[in-house]
C-alpha positions as CSV (number, residue, x, y, z in Angstrom):
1,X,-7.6,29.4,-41.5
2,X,-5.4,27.3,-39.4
3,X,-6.3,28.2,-35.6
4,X,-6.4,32.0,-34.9
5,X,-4.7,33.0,-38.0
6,X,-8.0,34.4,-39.6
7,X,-8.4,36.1,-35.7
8,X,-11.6,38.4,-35.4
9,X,-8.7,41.4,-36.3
10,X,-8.6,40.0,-40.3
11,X,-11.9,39.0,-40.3
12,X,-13.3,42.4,-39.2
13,X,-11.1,43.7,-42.0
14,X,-12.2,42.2,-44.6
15,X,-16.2,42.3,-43.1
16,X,-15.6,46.5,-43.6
17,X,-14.6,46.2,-46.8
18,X,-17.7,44.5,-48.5
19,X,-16.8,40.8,-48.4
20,X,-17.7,37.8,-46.1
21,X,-14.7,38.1,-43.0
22,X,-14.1,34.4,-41.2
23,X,-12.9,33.9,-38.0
24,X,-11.3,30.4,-37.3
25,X,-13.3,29.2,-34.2
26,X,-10.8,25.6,-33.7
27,X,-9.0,26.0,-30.2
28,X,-10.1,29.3,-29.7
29,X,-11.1,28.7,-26.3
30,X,-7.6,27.8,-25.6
31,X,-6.3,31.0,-27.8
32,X,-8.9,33.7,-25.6
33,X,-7.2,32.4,-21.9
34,X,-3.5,32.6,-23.3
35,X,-4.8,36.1,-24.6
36,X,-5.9,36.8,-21.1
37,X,-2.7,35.1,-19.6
38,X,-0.9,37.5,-21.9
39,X,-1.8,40.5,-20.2
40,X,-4.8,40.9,-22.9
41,X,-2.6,43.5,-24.9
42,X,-5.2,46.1,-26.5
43,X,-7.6,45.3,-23.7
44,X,-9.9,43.6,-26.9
45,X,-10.7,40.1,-24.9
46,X,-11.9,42.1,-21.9
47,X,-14.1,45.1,-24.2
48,X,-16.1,42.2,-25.8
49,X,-16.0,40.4,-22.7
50,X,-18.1,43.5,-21.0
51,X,-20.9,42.4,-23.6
52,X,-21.3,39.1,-22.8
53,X,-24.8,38.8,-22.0
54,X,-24.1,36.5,-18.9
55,X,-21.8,38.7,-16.9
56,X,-20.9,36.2,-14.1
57,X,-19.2,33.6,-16.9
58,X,-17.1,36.7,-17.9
59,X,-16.5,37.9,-14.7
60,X,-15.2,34.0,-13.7
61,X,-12.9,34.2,-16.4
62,X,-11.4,37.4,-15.5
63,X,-10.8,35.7,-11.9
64,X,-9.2,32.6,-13.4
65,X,-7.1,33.5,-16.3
66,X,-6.4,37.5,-16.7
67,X,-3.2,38.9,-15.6
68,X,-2.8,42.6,-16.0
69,X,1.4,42.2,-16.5
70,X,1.1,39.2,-19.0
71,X,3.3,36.1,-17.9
72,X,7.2,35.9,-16.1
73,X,9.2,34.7,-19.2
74,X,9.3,31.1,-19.8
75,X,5.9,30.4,-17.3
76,X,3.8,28.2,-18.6
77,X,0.1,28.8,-19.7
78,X,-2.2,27.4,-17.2
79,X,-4.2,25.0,-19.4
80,X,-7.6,24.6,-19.8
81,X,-8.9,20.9,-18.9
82,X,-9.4,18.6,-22.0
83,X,-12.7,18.4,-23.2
84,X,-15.1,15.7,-23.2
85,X,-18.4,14.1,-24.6
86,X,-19.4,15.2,-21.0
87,X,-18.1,18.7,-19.3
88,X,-18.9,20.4,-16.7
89,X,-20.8,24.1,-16.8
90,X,-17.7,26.1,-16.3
91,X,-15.8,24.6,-19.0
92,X,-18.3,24.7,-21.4
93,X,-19.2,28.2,-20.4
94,X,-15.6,29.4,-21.3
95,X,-15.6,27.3,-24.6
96,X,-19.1,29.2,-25.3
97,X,-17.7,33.5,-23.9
98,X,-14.7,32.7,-26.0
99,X,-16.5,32.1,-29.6
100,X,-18.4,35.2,-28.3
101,X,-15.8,37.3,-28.0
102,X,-13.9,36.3,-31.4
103,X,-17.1,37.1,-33.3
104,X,-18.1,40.2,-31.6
105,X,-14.8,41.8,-32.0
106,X,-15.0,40.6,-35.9
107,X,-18.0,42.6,-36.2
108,X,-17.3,45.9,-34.4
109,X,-17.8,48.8,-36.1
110,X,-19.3,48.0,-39.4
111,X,-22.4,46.1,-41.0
112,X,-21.0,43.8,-42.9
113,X,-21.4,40.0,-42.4
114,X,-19.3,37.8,-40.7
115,X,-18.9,34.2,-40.5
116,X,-17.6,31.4,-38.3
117,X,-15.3,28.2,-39.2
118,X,-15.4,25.2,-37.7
119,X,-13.4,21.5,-38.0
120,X,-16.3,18.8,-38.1
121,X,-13.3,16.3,-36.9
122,X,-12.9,18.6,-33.4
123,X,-16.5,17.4,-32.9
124,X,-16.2,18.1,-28.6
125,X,-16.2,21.8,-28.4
126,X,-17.9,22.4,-31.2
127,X,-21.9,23.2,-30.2
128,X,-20.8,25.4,-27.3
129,X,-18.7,27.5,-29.9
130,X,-21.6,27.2,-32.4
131,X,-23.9,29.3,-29.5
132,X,-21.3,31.4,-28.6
133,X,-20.9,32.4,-32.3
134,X,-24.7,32.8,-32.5
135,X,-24.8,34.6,-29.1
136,X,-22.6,37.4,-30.6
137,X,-24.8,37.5,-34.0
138,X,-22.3,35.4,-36.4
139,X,-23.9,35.3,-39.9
140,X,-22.7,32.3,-41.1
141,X,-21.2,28.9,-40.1
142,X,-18.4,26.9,-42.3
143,X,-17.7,23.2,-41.8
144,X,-15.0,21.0,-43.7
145,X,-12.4,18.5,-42.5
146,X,-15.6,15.6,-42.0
147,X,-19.2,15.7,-43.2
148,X,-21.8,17.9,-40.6
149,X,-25.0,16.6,-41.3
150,X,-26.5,17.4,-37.9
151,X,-25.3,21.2,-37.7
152,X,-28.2,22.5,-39.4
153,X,-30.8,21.4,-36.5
154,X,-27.9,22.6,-34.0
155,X,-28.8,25.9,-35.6
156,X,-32.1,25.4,-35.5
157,X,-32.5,24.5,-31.9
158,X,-29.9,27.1,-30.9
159,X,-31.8,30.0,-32.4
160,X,-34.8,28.8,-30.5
161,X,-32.9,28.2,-27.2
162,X,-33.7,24.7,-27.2
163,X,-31.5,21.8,-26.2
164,X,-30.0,19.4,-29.0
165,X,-27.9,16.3,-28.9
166,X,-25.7,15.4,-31.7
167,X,-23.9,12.1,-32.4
168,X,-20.3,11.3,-31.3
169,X,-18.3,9.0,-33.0
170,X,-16.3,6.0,-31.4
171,X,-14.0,3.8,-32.1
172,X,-13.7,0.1,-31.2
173,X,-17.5,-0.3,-30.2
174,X,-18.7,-3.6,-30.7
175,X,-22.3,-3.0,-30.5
176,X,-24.0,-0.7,-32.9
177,X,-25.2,1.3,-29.4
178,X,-25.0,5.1,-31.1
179,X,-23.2,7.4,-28.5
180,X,-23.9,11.2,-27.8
181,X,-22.9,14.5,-26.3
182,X,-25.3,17.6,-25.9
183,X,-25.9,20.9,-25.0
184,X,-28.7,22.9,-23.1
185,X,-28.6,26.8,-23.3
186,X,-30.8,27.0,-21.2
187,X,-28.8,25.7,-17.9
188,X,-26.7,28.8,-18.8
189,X,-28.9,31.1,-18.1
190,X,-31.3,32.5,-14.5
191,X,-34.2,33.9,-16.5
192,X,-35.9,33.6,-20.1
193,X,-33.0,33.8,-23.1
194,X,-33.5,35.8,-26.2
195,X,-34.0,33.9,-29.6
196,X,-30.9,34.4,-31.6
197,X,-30.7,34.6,-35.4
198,X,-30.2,31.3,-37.3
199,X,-26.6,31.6,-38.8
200,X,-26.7,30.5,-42.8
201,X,-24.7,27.1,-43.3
202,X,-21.8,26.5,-45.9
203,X,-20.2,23.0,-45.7
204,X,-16.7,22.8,-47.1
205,X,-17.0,19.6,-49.1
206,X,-14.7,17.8,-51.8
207,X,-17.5,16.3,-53.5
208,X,-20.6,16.9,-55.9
209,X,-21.8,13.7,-54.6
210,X,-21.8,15.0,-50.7
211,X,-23.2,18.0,-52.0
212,X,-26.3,16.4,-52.9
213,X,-26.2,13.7,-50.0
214,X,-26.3,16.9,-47.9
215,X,-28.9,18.5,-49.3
216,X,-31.2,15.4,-49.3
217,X,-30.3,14.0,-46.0
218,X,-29.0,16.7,-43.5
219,X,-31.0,17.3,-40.6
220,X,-32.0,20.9,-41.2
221,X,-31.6,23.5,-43.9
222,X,-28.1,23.9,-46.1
223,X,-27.2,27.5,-47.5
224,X,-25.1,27.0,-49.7
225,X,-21.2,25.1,-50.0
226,X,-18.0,26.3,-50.5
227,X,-16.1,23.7,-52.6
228,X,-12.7,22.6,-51.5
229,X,-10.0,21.6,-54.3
230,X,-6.6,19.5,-53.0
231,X,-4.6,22.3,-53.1
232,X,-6.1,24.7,-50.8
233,X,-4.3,24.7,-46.9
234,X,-4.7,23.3,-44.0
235,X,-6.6,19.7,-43.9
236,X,-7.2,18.2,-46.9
237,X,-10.3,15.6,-47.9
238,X,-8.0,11.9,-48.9
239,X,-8.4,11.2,-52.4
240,X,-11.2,8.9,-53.5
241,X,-10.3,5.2,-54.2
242,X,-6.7,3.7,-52.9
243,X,-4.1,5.8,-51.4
244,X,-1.4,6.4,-53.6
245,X,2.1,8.3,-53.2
246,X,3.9,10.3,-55.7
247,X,7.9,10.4,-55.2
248,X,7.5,13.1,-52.5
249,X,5.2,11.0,-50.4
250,X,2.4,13.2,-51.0
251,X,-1.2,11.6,-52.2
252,X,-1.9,11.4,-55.4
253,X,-5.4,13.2,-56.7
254,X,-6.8,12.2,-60.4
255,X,-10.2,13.1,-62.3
256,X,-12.3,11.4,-59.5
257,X,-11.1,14.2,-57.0
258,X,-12.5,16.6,-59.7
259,X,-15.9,18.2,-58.5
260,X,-18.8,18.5,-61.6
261,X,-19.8,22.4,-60.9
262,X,-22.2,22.0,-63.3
263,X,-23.8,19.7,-61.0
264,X,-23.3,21.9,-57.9
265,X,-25.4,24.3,-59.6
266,X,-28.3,22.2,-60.5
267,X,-28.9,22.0,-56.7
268,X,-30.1,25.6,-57.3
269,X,-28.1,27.0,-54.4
270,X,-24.9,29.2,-54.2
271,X,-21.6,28.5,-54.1
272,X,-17.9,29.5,-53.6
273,X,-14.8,27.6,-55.0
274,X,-11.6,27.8,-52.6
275,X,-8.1,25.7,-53.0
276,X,-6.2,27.9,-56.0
277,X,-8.4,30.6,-56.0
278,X,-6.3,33.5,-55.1
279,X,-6.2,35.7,-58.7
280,X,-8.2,37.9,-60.8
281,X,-8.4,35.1,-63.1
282,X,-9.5,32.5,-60.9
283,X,-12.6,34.9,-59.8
284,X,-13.6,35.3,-63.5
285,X,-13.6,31.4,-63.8
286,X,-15.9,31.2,-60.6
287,X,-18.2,33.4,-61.9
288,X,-18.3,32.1,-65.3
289,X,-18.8,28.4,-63.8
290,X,-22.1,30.0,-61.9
291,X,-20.3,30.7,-58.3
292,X,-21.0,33.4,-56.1
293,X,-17.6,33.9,-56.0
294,X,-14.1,32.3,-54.4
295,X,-12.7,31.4,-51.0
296,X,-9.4,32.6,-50.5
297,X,-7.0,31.8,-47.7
298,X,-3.0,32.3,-48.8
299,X,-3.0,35.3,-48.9
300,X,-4.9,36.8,-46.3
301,X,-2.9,34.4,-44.0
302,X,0.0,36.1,-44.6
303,X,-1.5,39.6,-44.5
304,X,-0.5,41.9,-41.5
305,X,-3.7,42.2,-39.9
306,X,-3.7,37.9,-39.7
307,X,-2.6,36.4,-36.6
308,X,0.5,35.0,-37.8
309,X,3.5,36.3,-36.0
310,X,5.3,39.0,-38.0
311,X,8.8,37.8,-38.2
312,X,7.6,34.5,-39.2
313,X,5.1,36.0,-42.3
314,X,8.6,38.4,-43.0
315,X,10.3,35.3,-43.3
316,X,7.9,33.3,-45.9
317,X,7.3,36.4,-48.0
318,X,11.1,36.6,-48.4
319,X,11.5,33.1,-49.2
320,X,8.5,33.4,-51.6
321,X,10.1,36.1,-53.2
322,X,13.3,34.5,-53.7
323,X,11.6,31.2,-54.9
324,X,13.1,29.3,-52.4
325,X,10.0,27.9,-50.9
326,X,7.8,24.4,-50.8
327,X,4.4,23.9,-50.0
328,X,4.2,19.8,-49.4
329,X,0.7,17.9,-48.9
330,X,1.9,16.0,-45.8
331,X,0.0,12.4,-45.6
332,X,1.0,11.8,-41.9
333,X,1.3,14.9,-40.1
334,X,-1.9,15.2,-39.0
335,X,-3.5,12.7,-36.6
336,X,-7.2,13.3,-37.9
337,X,-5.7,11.2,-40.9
338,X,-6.2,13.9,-43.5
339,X,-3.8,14.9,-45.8
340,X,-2.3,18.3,-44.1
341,X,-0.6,21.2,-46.1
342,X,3.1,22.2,-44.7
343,X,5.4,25.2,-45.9
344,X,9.0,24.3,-45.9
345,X,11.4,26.9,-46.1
346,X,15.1,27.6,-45.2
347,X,14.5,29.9,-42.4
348,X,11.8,27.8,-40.6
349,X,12.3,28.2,-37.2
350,X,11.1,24.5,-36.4
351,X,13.1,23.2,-39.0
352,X,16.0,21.7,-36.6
353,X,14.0,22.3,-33.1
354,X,12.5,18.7,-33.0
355,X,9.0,18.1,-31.4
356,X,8.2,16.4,-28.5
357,X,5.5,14.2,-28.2
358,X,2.8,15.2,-26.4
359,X,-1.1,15.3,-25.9
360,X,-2.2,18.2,-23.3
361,X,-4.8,20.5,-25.1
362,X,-6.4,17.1,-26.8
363,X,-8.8,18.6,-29.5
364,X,-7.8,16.4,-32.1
365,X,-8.8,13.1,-30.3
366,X,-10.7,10.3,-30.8
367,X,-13.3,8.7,-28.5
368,X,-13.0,5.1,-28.1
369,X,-14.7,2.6,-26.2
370,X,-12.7,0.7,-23.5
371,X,-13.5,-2.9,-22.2
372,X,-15.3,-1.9,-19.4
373,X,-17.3,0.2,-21.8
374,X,-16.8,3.2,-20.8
375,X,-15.3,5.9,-23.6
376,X,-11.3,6.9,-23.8
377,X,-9.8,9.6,-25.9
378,X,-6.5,8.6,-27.2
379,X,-4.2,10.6,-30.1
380,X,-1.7,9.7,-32.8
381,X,0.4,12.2,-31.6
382,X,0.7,11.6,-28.2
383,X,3.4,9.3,-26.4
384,X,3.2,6.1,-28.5
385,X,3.2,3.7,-25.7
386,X,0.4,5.7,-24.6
387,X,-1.1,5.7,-27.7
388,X,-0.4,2.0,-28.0
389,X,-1.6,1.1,-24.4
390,X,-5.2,2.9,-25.5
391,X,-6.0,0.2,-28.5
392,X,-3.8,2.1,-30.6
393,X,-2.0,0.5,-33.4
394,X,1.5,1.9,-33.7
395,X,2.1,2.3,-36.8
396,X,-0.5,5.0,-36.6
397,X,1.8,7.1,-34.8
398,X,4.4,7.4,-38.0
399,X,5.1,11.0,-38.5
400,X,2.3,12.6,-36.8
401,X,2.5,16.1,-35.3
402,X,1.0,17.4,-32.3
403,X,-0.8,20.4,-34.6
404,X,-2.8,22.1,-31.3
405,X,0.3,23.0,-29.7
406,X,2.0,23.7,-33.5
407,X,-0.4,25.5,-34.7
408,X,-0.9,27.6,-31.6
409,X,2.7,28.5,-31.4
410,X,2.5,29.6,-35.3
411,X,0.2,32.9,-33.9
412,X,2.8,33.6,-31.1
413,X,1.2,31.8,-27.7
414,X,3.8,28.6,-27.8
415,X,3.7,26.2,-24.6
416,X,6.8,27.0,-22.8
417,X,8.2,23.6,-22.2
418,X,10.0,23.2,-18.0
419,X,11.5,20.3,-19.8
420,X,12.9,21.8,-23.0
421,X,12.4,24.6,-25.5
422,X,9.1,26.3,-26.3
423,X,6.8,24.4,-28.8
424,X,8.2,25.1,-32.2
425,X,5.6,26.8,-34.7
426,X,4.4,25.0,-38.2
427,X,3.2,26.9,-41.4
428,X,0.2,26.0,-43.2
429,X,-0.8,27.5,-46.7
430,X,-2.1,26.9,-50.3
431,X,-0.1,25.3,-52.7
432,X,-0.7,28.8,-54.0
433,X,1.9,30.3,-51.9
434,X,4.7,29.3,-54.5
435,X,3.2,31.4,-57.2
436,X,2.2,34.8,-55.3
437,X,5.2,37.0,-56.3
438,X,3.1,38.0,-59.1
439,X,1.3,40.1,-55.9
440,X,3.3,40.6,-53.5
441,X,5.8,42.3,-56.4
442,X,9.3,41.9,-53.8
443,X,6.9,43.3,-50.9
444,X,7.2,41.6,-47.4
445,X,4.5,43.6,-46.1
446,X,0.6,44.2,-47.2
447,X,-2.8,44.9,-46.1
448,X,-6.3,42.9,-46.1
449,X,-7.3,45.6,-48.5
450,X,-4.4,45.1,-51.0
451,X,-5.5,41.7,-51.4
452,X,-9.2,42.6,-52.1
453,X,-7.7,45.3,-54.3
454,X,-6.0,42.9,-56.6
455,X,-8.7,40.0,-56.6
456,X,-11.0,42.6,-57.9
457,X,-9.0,44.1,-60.3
């Protein structure tokens, strides 16, 4: 759920109380240094950092980014550096102790499981975060937002400390020369590393068709899926066949978008239905169409134990209660290309601030190759002569947000801007959101367990 929204403090919450907790692992590298920068309130980041089982990474991080008061007001965060197909040891290091840390806070103090999610499109960072997860013991790994047919063998060479290499995709190559990036536990360590546990795998698809393309043609063992209707938050898979808008510029879905369950279960494995999923009702209708059970993201997002800053979750809750809200499936916003869910309400803070254009965490890039052959990252959101000056085309650049720095400002650790005001927060949720008076019954304020309460009810 959106990046640290479902932090390890949600995830742990709903891990003690018998269900599968999720931490969000997109940009949490970035999330655990602001946390440090931030004085590290709680002292949480540091208590899981005293378990890391290589002490000098933590210990290096400590040096570089804790500061025991927090930040002056209006400093800037010292950034980490962008990351690429190829990275040095530090930086993959602190991509690697920061999934650690998320996980092994998430499952402190109980035995239930807990699982990691993960963007396939944020393809860089993502096998350093997949061994940090697996370092602290994660039980299960979710992907969405592109297909992940390699994760499986990551798994399977991670849990045997083995070295594994996985394709990166880039633009604008003329040959058909396949590109990739890799990791090596090993280099990380002085002496002989433990085996880890092999995480189960869920991919978040759209699709009965993928479903069974993954099971025949992934490269390693699938768990299960979790499938993904339209109206669920955050990135959305396109619909099938040519685009169409309705009159609010949103894309249009018809029966083709509709997934055959009855074909998900003849792959004979288990699965969970998320997008609309948030009600008594909707569990029943799982269970009766042979799922495990549901996926539910509204409203745990807005929950008090999620990462969401409180006065903006006040704010929604009272706007959903007053029925003066909109959830709006944004074609544009994001520069992956997926559709991207936005709330719109009167109080939204970012509503009048305007956004600058800018490209300076850089997870949502693409590689491409240049002339000389080498491979460039470039970013609908960034500066479009930039973006133009990389092979871009500009009309690629229409509407799009920069959702890193958006997203990160939504859970309280905005950018502060020398050269203007902070970096404005934006709200993703369900199109569910509209509908959950029915639970929140005029509250503003509710618990990870009220929500389990009333989905089992």
């Amino acid at each position: 759920m959106g990046v640290g929204v479902s932090n390890w403090s949600l995830a742990r919450a709903v891990s003690s109380l018998g269900q599968l907790g999720v931490v969000s692992g997109t940009v949490i590298d970035t999330v655990f240094v602001r946390r440090l920068q931030d004085g590290d309130p709680g002292g949480h980041m540091r208590r899981a950092m005293a378990h890391f089982p290589i002490p000098e990474v933590a210990e290096n991080a400590l040096k570089q980014f804790f500061r025991p008061e927090g930040r002056p007001p209006g400093t800037p965060y010292k950034q980490l550096p962008m990351y690429q197909h190829i990275v040095d040891r530090g930086r993959e290091q602190l991509a690697i102790l920061a999934a650690f840390v998320e996980v092994h806070l998430a499952k402190e103090g109980h035995d239930g499981p807990v699982g990691v999610n993960l963007l396939t499109k944020v393809q860089l960072p993502n096998l350093a975060l997949l061994y940090g997860a697996m370092l602290a013991g994660v039980d299960f790994v979710l992907m969405g937002a592109g297909i992940p047919r390699e994760i499986p063998k990551v798994l399977d060479a991670f849990a045997e400390q083995r070295m594994v290499a996985i394709r990166l995709e880039v633009e604008d190559r003329q040959a058909d020369t396949p590109e990739y990036f890799s990791l090596d536990p090993r280099v990380h360590w002085q002496g002989e590393p433990p085996p880890l546990k092999r995480p189960r795998f869920l991919p978040i698809i759209s699709s009965h068709s993928l479903a069974t393309v993954l099971v025949r043609k992934a490269e390693g063992r699938v768990d299960g899926f979790v499938i993904e209707g339209p109206t669920a938050g955050g990135h959305n898979a396109p619909p099938r066949g040519e685009l169409k808008l309705n009159d609010r510029n949103e894309p249009v879905y018809g029966p083709r978008d509709e997934v055959d369950l009855g074909k998900i279960a003849e792959l004979g494995l288990p699965f969970w239905i998320a997008g609309g999923t948030g009600s008594p009702e909707r569990l029943r209708e799982a269970r009766a169409a042979g799922a495990q059970g549901i996926q539910v993201g509204t409203l745990f997002a807005f929950c008090e134990e999620s990462g969401i800053t409180a006065p903006l979750k006040k704010s929604v809750l009272e706007a959903v209660n007053k029925g003066d809200l909109d959830v709006v499936t944004d074609a544009l916003a994001s520069p992956t290309g997926f559709p991207f869910k936005v709330v719109q309400w009167p109080e939204d803070p970012a509503k009048d601030a305007g956004r600058k254009r800018v490209c300076d965490l850089g997870y949502l890039r693409v590689a491409y190759a240049m002339p000389n052959g080498r491979i460039g990252y470039r970013c609908s959101s960034e500066p479009e002569k930039e973006y133009v000056a990389k092979g871009g085309k500009l009309d690629e650049t229409d509407g799009r947000k920069c959702l890193c720095n958006a997203l990160l400002a939504t859970i309280g650790l905005p950018q502060a801007r020398k050269d203007g005001p902070d970096e404005p927060p934006l709200i993703t949720s369900g199109d569910d959101l509209v509908k959950i008076g029915r639970f929140l019954q005029g509250r503003t304020a509710y618990r990870a367990q009220d929500v389990i309460e009333y989905l089992r009810g």
